[in-house]
C-alpha positions in Angstrom: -34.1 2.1 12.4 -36.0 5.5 13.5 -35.8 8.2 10.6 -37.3 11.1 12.3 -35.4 14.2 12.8 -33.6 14.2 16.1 -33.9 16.8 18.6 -30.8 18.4 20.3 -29.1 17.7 23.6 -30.1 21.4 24.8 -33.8 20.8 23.9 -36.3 19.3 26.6 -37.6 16.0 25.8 -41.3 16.3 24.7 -43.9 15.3 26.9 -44.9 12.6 24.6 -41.4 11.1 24.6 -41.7 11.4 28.7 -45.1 9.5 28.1 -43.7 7.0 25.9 -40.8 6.3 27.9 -43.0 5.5 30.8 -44.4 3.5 29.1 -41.5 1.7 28.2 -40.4 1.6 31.6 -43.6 -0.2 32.7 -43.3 -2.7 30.0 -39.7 -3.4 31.3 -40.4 -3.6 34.7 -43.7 -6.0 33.8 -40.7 -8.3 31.9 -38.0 -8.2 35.0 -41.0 -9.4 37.2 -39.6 -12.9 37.3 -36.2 -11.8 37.8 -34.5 -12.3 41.7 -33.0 -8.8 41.0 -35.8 -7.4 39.9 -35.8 -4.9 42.8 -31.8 -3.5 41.4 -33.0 -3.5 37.9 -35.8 -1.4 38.4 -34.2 0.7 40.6 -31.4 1.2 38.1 -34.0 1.7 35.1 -36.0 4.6 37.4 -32.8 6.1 38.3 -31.8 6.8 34.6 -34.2 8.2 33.1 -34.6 11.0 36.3 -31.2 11.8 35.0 -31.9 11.7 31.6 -34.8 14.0 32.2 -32.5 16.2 34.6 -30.2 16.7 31.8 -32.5 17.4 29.3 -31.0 14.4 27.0 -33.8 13.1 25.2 -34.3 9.7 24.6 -33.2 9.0 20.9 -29.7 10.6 22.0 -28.6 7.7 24.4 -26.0 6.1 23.6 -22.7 4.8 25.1 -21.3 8.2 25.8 -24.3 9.6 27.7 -24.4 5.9 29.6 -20.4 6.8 30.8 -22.1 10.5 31.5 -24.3 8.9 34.0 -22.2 6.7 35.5 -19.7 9.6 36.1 -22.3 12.2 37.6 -21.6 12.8 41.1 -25.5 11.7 42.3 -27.8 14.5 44.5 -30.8 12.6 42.5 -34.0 13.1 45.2 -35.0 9.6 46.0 -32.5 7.8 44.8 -28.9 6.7 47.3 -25.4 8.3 46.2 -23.9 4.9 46.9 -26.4 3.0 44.5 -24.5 3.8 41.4 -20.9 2.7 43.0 -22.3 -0.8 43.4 -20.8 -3.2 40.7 -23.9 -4.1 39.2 -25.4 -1.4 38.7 -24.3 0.4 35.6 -24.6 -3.1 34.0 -28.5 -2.9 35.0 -28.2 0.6 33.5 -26.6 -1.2 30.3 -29.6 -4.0 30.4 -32.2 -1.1 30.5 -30.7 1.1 27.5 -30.6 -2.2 25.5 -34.6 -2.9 26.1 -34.9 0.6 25.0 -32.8 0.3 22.3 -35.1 -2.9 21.2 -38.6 -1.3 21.7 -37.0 1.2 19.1 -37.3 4.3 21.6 -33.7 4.5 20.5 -32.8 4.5 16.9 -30.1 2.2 16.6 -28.1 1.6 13.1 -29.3 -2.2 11.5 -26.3 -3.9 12.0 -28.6 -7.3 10.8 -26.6 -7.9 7.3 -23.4 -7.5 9.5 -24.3 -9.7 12.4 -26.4 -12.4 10.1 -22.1 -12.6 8.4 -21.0 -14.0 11.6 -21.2 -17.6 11.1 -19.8 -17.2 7.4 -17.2 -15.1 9.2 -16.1 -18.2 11.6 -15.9 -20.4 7.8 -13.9 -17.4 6.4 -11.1 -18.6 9.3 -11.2 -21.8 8.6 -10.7 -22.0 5.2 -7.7 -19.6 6.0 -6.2 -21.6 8.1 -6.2 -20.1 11.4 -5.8 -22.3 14.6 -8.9 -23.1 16.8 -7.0 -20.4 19.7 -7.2 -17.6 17.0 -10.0 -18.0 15.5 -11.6 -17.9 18.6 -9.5 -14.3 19.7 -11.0 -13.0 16.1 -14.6 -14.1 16.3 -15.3 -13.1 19.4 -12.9 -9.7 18.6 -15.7 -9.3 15.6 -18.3 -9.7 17.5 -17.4 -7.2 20.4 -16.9 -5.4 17.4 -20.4 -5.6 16.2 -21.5 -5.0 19.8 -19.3 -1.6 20.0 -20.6 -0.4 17.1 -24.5 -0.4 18.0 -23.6 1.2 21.3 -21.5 3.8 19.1 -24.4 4.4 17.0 -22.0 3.7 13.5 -23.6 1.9 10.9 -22.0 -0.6 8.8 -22.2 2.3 5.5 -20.3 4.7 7.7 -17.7 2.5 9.2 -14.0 2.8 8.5 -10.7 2.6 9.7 -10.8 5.5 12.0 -13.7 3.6 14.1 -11.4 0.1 14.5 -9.0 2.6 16.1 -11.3 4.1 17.9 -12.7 0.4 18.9 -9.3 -0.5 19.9 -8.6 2.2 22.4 -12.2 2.4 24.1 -12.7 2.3 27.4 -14.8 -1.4 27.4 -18.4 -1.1 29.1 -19.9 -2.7 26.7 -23.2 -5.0 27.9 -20.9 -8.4 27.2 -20.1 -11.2 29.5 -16.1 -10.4 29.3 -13.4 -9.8 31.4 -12.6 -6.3 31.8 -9.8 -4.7 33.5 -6.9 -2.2 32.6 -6.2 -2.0 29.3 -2.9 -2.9 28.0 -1.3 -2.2 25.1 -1.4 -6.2 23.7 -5.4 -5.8 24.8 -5.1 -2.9 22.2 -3.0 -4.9 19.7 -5.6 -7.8 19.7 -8.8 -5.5 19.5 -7.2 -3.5 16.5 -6.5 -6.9 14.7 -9.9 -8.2 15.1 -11.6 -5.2 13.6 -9.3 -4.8 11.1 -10.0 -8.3 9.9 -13.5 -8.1 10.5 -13.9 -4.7 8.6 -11.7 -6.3 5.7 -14.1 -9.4 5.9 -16.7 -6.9 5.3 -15.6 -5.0 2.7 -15.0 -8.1 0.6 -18.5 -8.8 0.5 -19.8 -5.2 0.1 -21.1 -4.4 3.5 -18.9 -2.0 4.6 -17.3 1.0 2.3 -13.8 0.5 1.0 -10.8 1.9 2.7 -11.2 5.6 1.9 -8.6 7.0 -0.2 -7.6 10.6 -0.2 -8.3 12.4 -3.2 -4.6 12.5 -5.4 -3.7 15.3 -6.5 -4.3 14.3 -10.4 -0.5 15.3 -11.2 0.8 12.6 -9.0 -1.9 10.6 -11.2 0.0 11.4 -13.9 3.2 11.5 -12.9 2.7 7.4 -11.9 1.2 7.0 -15.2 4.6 7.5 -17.0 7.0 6.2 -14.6 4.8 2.7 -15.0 4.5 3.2 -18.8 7.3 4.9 -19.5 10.2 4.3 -17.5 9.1 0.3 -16.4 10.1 1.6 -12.8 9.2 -0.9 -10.0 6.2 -0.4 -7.5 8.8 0.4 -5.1 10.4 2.8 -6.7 7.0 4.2 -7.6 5.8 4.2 -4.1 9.1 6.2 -3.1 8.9 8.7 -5.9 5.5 9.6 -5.6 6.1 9.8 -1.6 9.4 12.2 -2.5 7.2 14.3 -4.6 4.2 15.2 -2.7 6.5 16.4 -0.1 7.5 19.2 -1.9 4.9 19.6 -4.7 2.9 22.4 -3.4 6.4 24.3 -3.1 6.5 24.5 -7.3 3.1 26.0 -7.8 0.1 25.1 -9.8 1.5 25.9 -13.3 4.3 24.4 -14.5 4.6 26.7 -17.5 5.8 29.4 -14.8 8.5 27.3 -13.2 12.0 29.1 -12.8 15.0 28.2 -12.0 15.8 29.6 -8.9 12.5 27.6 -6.9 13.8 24.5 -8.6 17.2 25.0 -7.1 15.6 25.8 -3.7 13.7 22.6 -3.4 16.8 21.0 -3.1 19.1 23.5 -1.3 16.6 24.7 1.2 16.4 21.0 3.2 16.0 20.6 6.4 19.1 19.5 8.3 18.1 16.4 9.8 17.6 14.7 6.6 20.6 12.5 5.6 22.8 12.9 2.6 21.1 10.5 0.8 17.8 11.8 1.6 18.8 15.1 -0.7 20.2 12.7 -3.4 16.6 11.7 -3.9 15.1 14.6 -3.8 17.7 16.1 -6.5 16.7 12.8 -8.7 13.1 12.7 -8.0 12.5 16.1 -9.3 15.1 15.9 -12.3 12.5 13.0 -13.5 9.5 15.1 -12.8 11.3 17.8 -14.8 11.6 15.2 -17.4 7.9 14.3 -17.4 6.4 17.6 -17.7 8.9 18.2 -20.6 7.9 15.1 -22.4 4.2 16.6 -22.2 5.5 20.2 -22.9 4.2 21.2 -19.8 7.1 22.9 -19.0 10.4 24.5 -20.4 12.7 21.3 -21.2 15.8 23.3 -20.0 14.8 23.4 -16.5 15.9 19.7 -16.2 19.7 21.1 -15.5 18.6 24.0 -12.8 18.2 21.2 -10.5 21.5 21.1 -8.8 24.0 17.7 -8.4 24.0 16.3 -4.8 27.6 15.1 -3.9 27.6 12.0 -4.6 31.4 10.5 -2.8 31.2 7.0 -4.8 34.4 6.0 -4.1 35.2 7.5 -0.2 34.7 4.9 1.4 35.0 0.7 0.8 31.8 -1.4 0.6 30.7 -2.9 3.4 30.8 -6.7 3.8 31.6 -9.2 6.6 33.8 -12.2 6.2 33.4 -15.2 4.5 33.1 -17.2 8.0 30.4 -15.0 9.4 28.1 -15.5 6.5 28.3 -19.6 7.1 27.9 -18.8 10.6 24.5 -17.0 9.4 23.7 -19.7 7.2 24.4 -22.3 10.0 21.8 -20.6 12.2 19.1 -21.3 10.2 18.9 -25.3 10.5 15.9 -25.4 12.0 13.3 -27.9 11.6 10.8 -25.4 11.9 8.6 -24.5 8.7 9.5 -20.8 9.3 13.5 -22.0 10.2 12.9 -24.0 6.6 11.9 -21.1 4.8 14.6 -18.8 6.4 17.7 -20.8 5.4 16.2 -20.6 1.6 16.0 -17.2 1.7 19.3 -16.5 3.3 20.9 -19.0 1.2 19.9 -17.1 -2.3 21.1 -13.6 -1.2 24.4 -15.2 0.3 24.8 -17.5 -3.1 23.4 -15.5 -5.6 23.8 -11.9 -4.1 20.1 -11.1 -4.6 18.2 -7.9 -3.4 15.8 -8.1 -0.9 13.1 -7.4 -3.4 13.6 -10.2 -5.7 13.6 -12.7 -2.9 10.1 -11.1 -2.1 8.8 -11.0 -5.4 10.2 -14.4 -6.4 7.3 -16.7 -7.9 7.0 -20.4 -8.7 7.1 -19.9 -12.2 10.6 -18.3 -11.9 12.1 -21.4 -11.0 13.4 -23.7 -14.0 14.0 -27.1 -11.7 15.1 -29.0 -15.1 18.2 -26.3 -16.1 18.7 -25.4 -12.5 18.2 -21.4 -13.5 16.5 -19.1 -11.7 14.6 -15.9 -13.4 15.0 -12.8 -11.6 13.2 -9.2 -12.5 16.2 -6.7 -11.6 15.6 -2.7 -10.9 13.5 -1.5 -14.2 12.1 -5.1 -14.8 15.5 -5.9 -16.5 14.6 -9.7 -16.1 17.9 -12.2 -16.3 18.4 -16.0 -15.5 20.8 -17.0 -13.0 22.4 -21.0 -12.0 21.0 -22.2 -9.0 23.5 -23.3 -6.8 23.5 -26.8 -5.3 22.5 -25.5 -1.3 20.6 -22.5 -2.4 18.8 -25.3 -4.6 18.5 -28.2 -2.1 16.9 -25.5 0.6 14.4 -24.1 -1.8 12.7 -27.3 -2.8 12.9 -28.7 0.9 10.8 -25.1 1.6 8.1 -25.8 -1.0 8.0 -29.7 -0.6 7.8 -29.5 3.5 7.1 -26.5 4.6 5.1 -24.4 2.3 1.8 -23.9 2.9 -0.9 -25.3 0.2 -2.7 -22.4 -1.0 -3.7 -20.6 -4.7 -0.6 -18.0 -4.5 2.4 -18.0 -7.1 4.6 -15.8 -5.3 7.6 -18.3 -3.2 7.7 -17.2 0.1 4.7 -17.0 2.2 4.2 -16.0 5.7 4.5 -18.7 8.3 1.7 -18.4 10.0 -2.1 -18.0 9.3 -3.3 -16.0 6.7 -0.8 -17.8 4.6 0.0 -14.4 2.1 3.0 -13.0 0.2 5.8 -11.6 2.6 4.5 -8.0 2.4 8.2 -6.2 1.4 11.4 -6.1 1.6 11.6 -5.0 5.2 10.3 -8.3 6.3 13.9 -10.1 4.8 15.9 -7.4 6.6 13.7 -8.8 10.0 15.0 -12.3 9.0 18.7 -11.7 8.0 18.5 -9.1 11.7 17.4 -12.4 13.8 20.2 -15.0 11.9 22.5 -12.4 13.0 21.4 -12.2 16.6 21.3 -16.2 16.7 24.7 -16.5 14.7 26.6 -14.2 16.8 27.5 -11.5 14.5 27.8 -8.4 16.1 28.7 -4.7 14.3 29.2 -4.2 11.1 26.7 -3.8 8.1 23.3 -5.1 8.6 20.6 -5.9 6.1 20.2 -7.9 3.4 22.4 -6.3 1.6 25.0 -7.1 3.1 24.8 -10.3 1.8 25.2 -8.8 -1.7 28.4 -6.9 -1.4 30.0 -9.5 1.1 29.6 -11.7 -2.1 31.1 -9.6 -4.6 33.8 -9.0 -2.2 34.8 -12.5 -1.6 34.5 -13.2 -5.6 37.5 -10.5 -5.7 39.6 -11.9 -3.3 39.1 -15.4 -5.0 40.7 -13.8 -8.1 36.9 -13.7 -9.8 37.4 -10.9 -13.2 34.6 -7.9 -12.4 33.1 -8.9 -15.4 31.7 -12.0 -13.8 30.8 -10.0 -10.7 28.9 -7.9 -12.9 27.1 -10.2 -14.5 26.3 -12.5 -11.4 25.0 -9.2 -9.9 23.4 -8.1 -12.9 25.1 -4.7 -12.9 24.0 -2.4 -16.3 27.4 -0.6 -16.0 31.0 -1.9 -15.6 31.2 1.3 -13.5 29.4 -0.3 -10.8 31.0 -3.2 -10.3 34.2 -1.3 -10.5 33.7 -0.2 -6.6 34.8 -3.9 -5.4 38.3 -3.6 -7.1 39.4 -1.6 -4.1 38.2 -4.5 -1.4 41.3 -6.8 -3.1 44.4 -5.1 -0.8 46.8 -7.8 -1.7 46.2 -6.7 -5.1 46.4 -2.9 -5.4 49.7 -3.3 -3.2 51.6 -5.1 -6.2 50.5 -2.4 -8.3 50.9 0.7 -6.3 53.6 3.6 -7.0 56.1 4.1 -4.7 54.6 7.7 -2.6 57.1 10.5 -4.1 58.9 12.1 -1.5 59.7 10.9 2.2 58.0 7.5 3.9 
């Protein structure tokens, strides 16, 4: 790669680098010689650099950019036809004479060698993975447009980040490649982002490429995570949401906490915008009572502070909880007989949060070790890692093995369920159970009404009432710390509170 200092796009080329280019040019034209278009490639080639010495660009600032410059430049070039540069070919000749340059090192190009010698490994990488032959080819030959994009962007594989796939993805493609090109859609965007994405991450593993940069934290969050990890045994979700929460309205506090007053406490939660939703201000009210509690561990700030943040109205018991009937969860469960590995995997996971009332989380995070095959029990880490073992039922049981035995892919990964399709990983979250309980819906028939997983949970609790089940078993199949929780589903029983209703003083 050329080293020496560059000169700017205002400043003439030197008439060395007009000397050496001509010489270039001859070189070229001597290697074309044989060619049946030599005549068009030359022509092209000539054409160019009168531009590029019309425009003052000198040669080690050609790149892709000035190329689409060129090609754009409404042509009053002396000697040279208007029409020439409209012909289809002729940018591509354009594109054949930058590359020569770029390879008689005229052009300083970044050493992409390391990256494009990784190739071949890369095309193992997929295999081992398990892609199918279709995909692996879409991602190989993804990477290597990739590769290709990047020497014409002049990025190096040090520099290269996320911003650049993006950037990759939404590019105008006239890259020197034998490829079909056309208008660019937004699946041709989808499939380039993937491919450089993979190919970056591929990368990065091997030390090639920089890691994902990171903004610099603001060291209180830092700390803050520190104790709700240590401390409080808080879940990464809840950390993720809590941290989120308090960087929104950090700033707003100040830099010292030893200077905190009540009244901007109060005003971080009074002073909300309108389109956030009662529960939205319910966090905030909680997230910074903990922070509170935090710096007054640390005696950072005044421990009295913690009761200037003001309550959010919290109306527990306004409304019922929301469940659906008995018959529409079997029709859910029904749905899901599908011979399919991913149908396989989808009726075990619907059948543990419609038998067992789990959250969406501990489906995701359920591991192989968890399961107890010999006592039929299951082990499940509740909110603040408050692990408890629960009976497997008979179906819930029956589905889960048939999902490992059949279905599951064979890879090094403790955690249950795994995507269905190549790269066989962890599901991500617990959004990606809400997608599978939102399609057994659709396919079930079940229109209104809650949606979610969820659902599954109080719709359980709710039928256990009606069944004549005592709260204290609901409690403890939901794994409820208070008695006050459970306590919501005694209103779903009807039948019940009618027998024990007071006669309404007064008129009917």
């Amino acid at each position: 790669m050329i080293t020496s200092p560059l000169p700017t796009l205002d400043e003439p080329p030197a008439h060395g680098d007009r000397l050496r280019a001509d010489a270039i040019l001859a070189r070229y034209l001597d290697a074309q010689l044989g060619s049946p278009s030599f005549r068009n490639r030359a022509g092209a080639a000539r054409h160019f650099l009168h531009w590029v010495r019309l425009r003052h660009v000198p040669l080690s600032r050609v790149d892709a950019e000035v190329v689409q410059r060129f090609t754009r430049h409404r042509c009053q070039c002396v000697s040279f036809s208007p029409r020439a540069i409209q012909q289809p070919g002729y940018v591509t000749n354009v594109r054949r004479f930058v590359a020569f340059l770029e390879d008689q090192g005229a052009i300083p190009v970044p050493d992409l060698g390391p990256v494009v010698a990784r190739l071949p490994a890369y095309g193992d990488h997929l295999v081992a993975l398990s892609y199918s032959r279709g995909c692996r080819g879409m991602l190989i030959s993804g990477a290597e447009h990739f590769v290709h994009w990047l020497r014409l962007s002049r990025v190096g594989a040090q520099v290269v980040s996320d911003a650049d796939v993006e950037r990759f993805a939404q590019h105008d493609c006239q890259c020197f490649l034998c490829r079909k090109r056309g208008r660019l859609t937004a699946s041709g965007v989808l499939r380039r982002r993937r491919s450089g994405a993979a190919f970056l991450q591929f990368l990065r593993d091997r030390g090639l490429a920089p890691a994902r940069g990171v903004a610099e934290e603001d060291p209180r969050l830092c700390a803050f995570r520190t104790w709700l990890v240590h401390r409080c045994g808080v879940t990464k979700q809840t950390v993720v949401r809590y941290l989120a929460e308090t960087a929104r309205w950090l700033q707003s506090l100040g830099e010292d906490p030893s200077k905190y007053d009540a009244v901007t406490i109060r005003n971080i939660v009074l002073d909300q915008p309108v389109t956030r939703s009662r529960g939205s201000v319910q966090l905030t009210a909680t997230v910074l009572r903990a922070y509170l509690r935090f710096l007054a561990a640390n005696g950072a700030c005044r421990p009295e502070l913690v009761h200037a943040v003001p309550y959010a109205s919290r109306r527990r018991d306004a409304v019922l909880p929301r469940f659906i009937s008995p018959e529409a969860v079997e029709r859910i469960v029904t749905s899901c007989h599908d011979a399919t590995s991913t149908g396989i995997r989808n009726q075990a996971i619907i059948l543990l949060l419609a038998r067992l009332g789990l959250r969406a989380g501990d489906v995701c995070q359920l591991k192989l070790s968890d399961i107890d095959w010999a006592n039929a029990l299951l082990r499940v880490d509740g909110k603040s890692r408050r692990a408890a073992q629960l009976p497997l039922p008979q179906d819930a049981g029956d589905a889960l093995l048939a999902y490992i035995e059949q279905a599951r892919p064979i890879v090094p990964e403790d955690r249950v369920f795994l995507r269905s399709h190549a790269p066989f990983r962890p599901l991500a979250s617990s959004a990606e159970i809400a997608r599978i309980v939102a399609k057994a819906r659709d396919r079930a028939g079940v229109k209104g009404g809650p949606s979610g997983a969820h659902v599954f949970r109080h719709s359980l609790a709710t039928a256990m009432v009606r069944s004549g089940s005592s709260l204290e078993s609901i409690g403890a199949l939901l794994r409820h710390q208070s008695p006050a929780t459970t306590a919501i589903y005694a209103k779903v029983d009807v039948v019940m509170l009618a027998r024990v209703a007071q006669p309404w003083p007064g008129d009917a």
